[in-house]
C-alpha positions as CSV (number, residue, x, y, z in Angstrom):
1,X,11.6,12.3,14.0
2,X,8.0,11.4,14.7
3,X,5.7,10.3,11.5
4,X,2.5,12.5,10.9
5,X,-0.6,10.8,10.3
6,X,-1.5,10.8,6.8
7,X,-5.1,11.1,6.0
8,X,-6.2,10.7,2.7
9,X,-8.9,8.5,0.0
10,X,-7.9,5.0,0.1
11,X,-9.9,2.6,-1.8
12,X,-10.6,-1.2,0.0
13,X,-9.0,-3.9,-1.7
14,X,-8.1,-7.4,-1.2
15,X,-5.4,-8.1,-3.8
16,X,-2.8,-10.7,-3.5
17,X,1.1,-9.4,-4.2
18,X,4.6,-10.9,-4.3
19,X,6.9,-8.7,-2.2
20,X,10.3,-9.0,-3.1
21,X,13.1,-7.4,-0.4
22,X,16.6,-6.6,0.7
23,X,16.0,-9.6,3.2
24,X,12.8,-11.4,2.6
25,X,10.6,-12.9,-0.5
26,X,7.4,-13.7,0.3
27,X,3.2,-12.8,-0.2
28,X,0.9,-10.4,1.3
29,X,-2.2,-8.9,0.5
30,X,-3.3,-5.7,-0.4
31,X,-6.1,-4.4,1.9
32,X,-6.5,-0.6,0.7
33,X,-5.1,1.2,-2.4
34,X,-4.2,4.7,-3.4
35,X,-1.6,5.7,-6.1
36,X,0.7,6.9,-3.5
37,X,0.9,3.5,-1.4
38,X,-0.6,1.0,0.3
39,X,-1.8,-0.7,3.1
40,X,-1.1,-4.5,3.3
41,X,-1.4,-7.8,5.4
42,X,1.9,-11.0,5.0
43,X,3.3,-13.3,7.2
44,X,6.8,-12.8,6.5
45,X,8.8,-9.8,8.1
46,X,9.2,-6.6,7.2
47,X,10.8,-3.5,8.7
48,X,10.0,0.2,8.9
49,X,12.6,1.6,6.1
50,X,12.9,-1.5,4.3
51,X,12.6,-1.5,0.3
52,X,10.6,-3.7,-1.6
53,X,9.3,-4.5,-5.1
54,X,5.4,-5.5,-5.2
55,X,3.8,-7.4,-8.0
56,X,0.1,-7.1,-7.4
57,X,-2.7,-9.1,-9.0
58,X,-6.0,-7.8,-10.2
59,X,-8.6,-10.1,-10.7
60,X,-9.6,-8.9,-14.0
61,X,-5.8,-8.4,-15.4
62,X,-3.3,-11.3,-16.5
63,X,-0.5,-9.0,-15.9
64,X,0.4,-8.1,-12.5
65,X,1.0,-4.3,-11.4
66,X,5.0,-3.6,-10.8
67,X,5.9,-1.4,-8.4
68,X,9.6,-1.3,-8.9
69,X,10.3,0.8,-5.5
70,X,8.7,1.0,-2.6
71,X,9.3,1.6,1.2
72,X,7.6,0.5,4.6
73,X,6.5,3.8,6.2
74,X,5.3,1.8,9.1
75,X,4.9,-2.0,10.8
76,X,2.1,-3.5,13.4
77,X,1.7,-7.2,14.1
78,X,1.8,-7.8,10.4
79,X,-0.2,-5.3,9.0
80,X,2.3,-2.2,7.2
81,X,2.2,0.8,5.8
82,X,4.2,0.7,2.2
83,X,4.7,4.2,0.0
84,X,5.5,3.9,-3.6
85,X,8.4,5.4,-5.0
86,X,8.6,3.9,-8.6
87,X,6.0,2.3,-10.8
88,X,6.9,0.0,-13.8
89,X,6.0,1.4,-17.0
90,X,2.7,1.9,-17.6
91,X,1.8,0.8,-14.0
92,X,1.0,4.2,-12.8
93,X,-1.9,4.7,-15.0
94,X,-3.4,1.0,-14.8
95,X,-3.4,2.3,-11.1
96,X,-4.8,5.4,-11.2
97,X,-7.7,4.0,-14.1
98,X,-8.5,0.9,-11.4
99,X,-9.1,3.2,-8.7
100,X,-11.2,5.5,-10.6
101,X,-13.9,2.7,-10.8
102,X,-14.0,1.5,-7.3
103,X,-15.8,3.4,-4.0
104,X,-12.9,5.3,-2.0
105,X,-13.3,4.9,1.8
106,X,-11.4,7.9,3.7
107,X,-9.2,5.9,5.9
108,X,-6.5,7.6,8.4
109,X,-3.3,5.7,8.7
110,X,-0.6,6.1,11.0
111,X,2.7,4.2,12.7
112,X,1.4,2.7,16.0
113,X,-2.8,2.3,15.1
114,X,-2.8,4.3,19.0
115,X,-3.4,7.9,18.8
116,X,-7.1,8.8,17.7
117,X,-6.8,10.6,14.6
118,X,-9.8,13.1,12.8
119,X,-10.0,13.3,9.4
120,X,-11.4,16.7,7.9
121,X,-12.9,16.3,4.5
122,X,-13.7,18.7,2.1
123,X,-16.9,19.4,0.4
């Protein structure tokens, strides 16, 4: 099964997270946001499929965002592609009030970063 590009808003961030997996615990950081996923940066490794929990910081919070379930939609030389599947409580909305206040960037993600990819956006 070949993955379809996903093109959608995605706001650039630069927010540290614990990532906590079936086989690794480590740190990353967040380099773009939606409420549907992210795209992030960490040393440690991570495979396509594989099922983590994120705690990410925002500056202005004490509190760190929980995303209880996520999954890597995709892997490259330590950049990946993570979906969320389940949000703490609460953590949706904090989400989805953060991004309202920051300038969204229409990014176009996909697997490999090697097929050119346009990006149609409505008016």
């Amino acid at each position: 099964m070949t993955m379809q590009p996903r093109c959608g808003l995605r706001v650039p961030v630069v927010y540290p997270t614990n990532i906590q997996g079936d086989t690794a615990v480590g740190e990353g950081v967040l380099l773009d946001l939606s409420p549907t996923g992210c795209r992030m940066r960490s040393n440690i490794a991570l495979n396509m499929g594989a099922y983590l929990t994120l705690e990410i910081a925002f500056s202005q919070e004490h509190t760190p965002l929980v995303v209880e379930v996520s999954v890597v939609r995709w892997c490259n030389e330590g950049h990946f592609g993570v979906e969320f599947l389940r949000y703490g409580q609460g953590d949706l909305e904090r989400v989805t009030d953060l991004l309202a206040g920051l300038p969204p960037a229409e990014i176009c993600s996909h697997p490999d970063y090697t097929t050119s990819t346009l990006c149609a956006v409505a008016s």
